[in-house]
C-alpha positions in Angstrom: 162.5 20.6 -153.0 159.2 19.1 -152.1 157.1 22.4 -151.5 158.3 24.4 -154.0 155.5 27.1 -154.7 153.6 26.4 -152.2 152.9 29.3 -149.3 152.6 28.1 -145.5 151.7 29.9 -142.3 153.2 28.8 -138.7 151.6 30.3 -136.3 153.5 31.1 -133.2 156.8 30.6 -135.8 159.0 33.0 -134.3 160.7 30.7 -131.8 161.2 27.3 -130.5 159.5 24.5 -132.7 157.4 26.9 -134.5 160.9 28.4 -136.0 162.4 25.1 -136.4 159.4 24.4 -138.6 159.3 27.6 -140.6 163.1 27.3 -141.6 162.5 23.5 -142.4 159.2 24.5 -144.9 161.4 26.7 -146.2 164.4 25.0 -146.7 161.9 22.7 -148.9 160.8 25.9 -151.4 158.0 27.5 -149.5 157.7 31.0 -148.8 156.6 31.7 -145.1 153.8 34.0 -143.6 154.7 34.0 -139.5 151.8 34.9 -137.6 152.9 35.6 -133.9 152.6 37.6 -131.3 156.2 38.3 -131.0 156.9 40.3 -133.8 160.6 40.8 -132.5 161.5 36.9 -132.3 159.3 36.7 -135.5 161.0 39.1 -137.6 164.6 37.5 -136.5 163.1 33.9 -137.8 162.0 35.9 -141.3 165.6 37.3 -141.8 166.7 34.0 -141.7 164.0 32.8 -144.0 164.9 35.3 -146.8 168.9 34.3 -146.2 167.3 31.1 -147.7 165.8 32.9 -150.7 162.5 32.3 -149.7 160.3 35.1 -149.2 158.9 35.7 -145.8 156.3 37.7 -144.1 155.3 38.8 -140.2 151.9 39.3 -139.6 151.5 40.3 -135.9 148.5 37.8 -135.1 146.9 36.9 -131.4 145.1 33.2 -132.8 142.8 33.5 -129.8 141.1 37.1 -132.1 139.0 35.9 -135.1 139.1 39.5 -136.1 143.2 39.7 -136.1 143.0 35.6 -138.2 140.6 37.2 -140.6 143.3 40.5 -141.0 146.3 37.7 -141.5 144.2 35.5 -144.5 143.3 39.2 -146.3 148.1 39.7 -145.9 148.6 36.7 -146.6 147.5 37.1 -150.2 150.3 39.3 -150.9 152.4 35.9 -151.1 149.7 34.3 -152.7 147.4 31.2 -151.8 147.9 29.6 -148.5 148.6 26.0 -149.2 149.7 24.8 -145.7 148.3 25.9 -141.9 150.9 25.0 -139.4 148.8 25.7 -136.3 151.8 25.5 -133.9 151.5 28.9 -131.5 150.3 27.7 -127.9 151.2 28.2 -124.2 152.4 25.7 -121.5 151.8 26.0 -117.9 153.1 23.8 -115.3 150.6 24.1 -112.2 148.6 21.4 -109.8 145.4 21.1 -110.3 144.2 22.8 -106.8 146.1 25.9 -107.6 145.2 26.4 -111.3 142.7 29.5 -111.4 140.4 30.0 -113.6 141.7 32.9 -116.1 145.2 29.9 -116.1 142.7 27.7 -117.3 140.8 29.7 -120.0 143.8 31.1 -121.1 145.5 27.3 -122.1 142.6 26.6 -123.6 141.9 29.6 -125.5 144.7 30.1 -126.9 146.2 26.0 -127.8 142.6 25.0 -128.5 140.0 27.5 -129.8 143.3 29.1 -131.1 143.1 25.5 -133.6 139.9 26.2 -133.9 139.9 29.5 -135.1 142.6 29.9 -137.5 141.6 26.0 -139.1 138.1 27.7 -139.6 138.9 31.1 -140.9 141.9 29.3 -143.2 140.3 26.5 -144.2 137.6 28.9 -145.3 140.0 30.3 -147.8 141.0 26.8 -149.2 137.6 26.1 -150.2 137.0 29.4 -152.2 140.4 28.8 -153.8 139.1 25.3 -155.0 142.6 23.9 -154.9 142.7 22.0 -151.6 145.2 22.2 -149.0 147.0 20.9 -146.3 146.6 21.8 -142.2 149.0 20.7 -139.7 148.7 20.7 -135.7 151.0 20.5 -133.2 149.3 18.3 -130.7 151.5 17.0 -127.5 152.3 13.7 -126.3 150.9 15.3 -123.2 147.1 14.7 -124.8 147.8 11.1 -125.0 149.6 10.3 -121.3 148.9 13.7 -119.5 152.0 14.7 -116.9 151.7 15.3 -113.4 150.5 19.4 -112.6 149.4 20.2 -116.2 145.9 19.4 -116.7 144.7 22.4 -118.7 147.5 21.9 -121.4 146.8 17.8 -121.1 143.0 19.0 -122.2 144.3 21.3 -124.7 146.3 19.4 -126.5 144.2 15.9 -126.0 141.0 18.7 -127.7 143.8 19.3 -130.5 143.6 15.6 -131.0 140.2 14.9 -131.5 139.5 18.3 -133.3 142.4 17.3 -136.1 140.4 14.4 -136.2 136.7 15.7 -136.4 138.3 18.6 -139.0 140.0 15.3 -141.4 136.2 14.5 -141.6 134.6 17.8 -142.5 137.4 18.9 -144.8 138.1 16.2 -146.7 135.3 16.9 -149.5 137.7 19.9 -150.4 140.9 18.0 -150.9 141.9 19.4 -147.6 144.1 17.0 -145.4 144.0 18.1 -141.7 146.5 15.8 -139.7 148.6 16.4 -136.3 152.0 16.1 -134.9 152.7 14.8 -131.3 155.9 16.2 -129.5 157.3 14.7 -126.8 160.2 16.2 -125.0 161.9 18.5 -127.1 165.2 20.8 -126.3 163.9 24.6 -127.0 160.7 23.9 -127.6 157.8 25.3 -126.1 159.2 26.1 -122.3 162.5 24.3 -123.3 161.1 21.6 -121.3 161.3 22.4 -117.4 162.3 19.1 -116.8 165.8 19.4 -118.9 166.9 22.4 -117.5 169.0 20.6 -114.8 171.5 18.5 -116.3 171.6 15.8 -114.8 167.8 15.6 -114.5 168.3 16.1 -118.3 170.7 12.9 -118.6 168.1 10.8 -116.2 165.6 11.4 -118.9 167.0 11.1 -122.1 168.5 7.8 -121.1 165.2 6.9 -120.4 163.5 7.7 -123.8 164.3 4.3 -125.7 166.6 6.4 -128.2 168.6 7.9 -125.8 168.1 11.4 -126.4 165.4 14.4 -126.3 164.1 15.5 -129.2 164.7 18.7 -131.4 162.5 21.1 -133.2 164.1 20.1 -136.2 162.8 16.4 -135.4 159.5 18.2 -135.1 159.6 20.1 -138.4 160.6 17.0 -140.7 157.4 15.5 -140.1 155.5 18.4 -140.3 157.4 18.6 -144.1 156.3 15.1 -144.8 152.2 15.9 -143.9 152.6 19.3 -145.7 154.0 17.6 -149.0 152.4 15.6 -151.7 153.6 12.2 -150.2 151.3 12.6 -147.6 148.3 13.0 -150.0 146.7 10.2 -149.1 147.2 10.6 -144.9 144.2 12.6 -143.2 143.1 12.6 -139.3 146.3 11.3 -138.1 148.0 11.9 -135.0 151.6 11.3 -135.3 154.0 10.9 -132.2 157.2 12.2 -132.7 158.5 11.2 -129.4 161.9 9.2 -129.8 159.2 6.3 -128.4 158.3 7.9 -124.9 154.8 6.6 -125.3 155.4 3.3 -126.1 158.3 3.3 -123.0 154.6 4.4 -121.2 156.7 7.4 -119.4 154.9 10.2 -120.0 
């Protein structure tokens, strides 16, 4: 097992890709803090954690609070040193541009964004008084790279998200800490089990369109996220990794 020891927290890991990845981390030997809002959905994903014989442990966290990111670090440490961020938990809203409001608008970005922000600063912090390094993981979008039609608050989230993982490979490295980034594209049950899949043969339209024929999973998600997370990937910082089944290079987003 490739994490074995180690301790990870996924925010927003309670459903959807976020659960996908804690199951896959650990599968691979790490116990699993889930901070989420959802403590229902959270504490489900944690049963299934400790059916793995990994220890698991719900922290009910809003990432948007620096107080409540600050309460999760001090509980973490009854699993002991957090060795891997998985800043997954975000929000995705489909509206046109004319009719997104304000409060839509600082809401996306509070919470996909400054959420990043937040619990990279207030973890990362931790990291460096442990001395031992450490490894930080964001889930970015495709959408930040070719932005869809009536989403241009979560196009600027996760496109921030980009740059950010970037700007944080820079500032962290000195401390052994590799900060890199994981683009989704479409994915079954991820974040809004995307809209466009809910109709069948929408659904069929588009995956024959992806160059390998199919939409991706949170499982397809998570695998990468265990590769940037693990000791292979030691030498990998300020990356952003599509994991798209090639929709970018198709250029359909």
């Amino acid at each position: 097992m490739r994490l074995s020891g180690k301790v990870a927290v996924v925010t927003g890991g309670g459903a959807g890709i976020g659960k996908g990845i804690a199951l896959r981390l650990a599968e691979e030997g790490a116990d699993i803090i889930i901070a989420d809002v959802d403590e229902a959905t959270a504490q489900e994903t944690a049963a299934k954690i400790e059916a793995l014989e990994r220890r698991a442990l719900v922290i009910r966290t809003d990432v948007s609070r620096k107080d409540q990111l600050e309460a999760m670090v001090q509980q973490a440490g009854q699993l002991g040193r957090i060795d891997i961020l998985v800043n997954n938990a975000g929000i995705e809203n489909i509206t046109p541009l004319l009719d997104i409001s304000e409060a839509e608008w600082d809401r996306v970005l509070t919470i996909n964004l400054k959420g990043v922000f937040l619990c990279s600063q207030v973890v990362a912090a931790a990291m460096i008084a442990d001395q031992k390094g450490g490894k930080i993981i964001n889930i970015g979008s495709i959408a930040g790279v070719m932005p869809p039609r009536r989403e241009p608050h979560y196009a600027a989230s996760k496109g921030g998200t980009h740059i950010l993982t970037k700007q944080l490979a820079l500032e962290l490295a000195p401390y052994k800490i590799n900060v890199n980034a994981v683009a989704p594209g479409i994915i079954r049950n991820g974040l809004s089990t995307h809209q466009s899949l809910k109709d069948p043969e929408r659904a069929k339209q588009i995956e024959q369109a992806i160059p390998l024929e199919r939409a991706g999973t949170p499982r397809d998600i998570a695998n990468a996220v265990v590769f940037l997370a693990s000791d292979e990937a030691d030498y990998i910082t300020g990356v952003v990794l599509p994991v798209d089944g090639g929709v970018l290079i198709a250029g359909l987003g």
